[in-house]
N, CA, C and O atoms as a DFTB+ gen file, in Angstrom:
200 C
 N C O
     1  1      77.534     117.390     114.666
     2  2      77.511     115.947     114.485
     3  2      76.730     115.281     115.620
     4  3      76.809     114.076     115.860
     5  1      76.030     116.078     116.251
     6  2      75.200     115.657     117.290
     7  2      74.009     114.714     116.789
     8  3      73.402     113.916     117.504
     9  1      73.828     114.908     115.685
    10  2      72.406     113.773     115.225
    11  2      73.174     112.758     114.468
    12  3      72.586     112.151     113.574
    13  1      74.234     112.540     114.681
    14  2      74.719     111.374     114.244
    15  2      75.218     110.562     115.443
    16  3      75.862     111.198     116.278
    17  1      75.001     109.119     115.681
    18  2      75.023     108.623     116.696
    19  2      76.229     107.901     116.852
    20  3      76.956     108.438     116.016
    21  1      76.792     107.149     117.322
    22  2      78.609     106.837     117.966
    23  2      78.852     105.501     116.755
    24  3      79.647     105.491     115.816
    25  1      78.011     104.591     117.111
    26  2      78.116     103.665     115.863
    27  2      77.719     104.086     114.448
    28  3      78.063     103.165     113.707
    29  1      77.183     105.008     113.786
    30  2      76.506     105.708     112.888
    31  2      77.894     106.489     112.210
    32  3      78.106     106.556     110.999
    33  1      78.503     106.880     112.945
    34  2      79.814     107.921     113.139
    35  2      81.141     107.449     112.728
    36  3      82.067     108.077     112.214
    37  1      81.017     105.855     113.153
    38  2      81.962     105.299     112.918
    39  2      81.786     104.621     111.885
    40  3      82.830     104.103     111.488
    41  1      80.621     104.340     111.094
    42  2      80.545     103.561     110.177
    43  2      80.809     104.456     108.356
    44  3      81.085     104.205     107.183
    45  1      80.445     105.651     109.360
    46  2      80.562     106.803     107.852
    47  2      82.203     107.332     108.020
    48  3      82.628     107.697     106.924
    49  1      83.078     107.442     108.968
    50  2      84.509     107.459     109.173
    51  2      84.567     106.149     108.175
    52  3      84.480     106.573     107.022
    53  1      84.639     105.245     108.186
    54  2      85.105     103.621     107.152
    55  2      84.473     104.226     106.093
    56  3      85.476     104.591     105.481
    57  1      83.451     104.640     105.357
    58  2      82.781     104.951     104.102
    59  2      83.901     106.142     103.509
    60  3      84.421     106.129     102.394
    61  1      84.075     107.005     104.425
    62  2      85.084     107.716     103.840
    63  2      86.567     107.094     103.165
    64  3      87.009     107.265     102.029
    65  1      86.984     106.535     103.987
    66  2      88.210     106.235     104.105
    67  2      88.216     105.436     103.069
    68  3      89.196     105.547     102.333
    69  1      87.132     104.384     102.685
    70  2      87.183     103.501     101.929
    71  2      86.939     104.430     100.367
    72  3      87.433     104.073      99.298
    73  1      86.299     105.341     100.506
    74  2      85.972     106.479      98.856
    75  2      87.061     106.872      98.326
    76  3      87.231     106.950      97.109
    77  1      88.288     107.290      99.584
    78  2      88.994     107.837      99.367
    79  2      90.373     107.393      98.812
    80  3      91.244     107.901      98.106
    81  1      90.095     105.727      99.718
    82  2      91.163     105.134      98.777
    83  2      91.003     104.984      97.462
    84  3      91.726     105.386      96.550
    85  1      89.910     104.320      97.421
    86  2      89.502     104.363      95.861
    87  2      89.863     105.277      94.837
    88  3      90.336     105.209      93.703
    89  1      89.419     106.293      95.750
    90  2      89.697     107.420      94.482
    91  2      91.455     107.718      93.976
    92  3      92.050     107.951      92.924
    93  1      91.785     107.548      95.377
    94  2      93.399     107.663      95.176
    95  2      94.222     106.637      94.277
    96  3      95.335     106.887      93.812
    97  1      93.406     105.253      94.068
    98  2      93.778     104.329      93.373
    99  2      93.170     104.682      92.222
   100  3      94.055     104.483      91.390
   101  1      92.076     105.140      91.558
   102  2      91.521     105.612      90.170
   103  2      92.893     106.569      89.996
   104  3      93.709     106.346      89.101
   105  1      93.004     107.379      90.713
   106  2      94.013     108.445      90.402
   107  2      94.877     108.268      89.609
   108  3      94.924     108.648      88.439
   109  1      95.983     107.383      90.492
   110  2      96.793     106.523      89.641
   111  2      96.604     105.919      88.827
   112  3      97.225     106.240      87.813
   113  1      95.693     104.730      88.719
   114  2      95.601     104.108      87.508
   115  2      95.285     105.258      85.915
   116  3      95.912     104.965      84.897
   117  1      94.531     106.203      85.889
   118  2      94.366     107.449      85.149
   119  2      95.086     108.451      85.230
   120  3      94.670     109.504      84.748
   121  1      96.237     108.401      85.800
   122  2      97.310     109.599      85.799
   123  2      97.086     111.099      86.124
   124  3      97.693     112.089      85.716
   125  1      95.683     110.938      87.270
   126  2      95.317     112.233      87.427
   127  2      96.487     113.134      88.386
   128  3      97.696     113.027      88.590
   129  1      95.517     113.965      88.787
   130  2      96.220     115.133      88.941
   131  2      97.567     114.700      90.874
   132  3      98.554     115.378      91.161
   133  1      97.195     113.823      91.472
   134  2      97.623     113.440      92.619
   135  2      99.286     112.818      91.678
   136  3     100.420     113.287      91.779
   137  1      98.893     111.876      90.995
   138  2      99.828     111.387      90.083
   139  2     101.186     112.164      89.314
   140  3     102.387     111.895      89.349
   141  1     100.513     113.107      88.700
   142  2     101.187     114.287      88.082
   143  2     102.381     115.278      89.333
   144  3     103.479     115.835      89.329
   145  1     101.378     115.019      90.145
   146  2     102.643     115.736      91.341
   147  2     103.711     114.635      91.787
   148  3     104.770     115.034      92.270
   149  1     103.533     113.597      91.681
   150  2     104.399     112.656      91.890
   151  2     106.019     112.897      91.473
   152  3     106.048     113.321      90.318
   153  1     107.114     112.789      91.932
   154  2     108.243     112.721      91.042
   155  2     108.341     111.735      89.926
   156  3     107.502     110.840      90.026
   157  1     109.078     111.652      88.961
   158  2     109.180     110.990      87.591
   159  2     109.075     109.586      88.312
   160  3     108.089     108.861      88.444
   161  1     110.594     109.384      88.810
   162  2     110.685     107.965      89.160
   163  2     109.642     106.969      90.028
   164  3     109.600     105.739      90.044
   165  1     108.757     108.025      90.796
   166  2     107.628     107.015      91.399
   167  2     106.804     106.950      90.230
   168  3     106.696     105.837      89.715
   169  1     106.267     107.804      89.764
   170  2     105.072     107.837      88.362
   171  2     105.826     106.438      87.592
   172  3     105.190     105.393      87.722
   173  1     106.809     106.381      87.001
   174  2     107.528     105.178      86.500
   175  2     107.206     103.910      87.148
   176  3     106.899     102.848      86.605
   177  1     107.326     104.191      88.450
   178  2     106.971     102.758      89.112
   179  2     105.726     102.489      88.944
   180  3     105.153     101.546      88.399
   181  1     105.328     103.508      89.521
   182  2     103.550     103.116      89.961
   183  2     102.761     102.820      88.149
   184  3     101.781     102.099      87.959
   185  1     103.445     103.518      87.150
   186  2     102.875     103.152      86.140
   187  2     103.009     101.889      85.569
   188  3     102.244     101.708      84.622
   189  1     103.801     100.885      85.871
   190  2     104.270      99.656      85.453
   191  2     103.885      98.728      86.439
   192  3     104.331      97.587      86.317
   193  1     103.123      98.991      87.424
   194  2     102.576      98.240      88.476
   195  2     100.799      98.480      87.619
   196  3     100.316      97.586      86.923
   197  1     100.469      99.097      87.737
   198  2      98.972      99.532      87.113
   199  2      99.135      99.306      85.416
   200  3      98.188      99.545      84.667
């Protein structure tokens, strides 16, 4: 990570973080596979919120 520079570094740390929520929120809303491991009663919740 040497050719990536300190502000450069930190701006792709936020790009991640931000993909990842996302994706974790698609998840849920589509009942993928993060979802499915869920216990019943959160899947219940989280499905009536989405």
């Amino acid at each position: 990570m040497k050719w990536i520079s300190k502000k450069n570094k930190n701006s792709l740390i936020v790009l991640i973080i931000i993909i990842l929520f996302i994706a974790g929120l698609l998840d849920i809303k589509y009942e993928g596979l993060f979802f499915q491991l869920l216990p019943k009663s959160i899947q219940s919740y989280l499905a009536n919120i989405f």
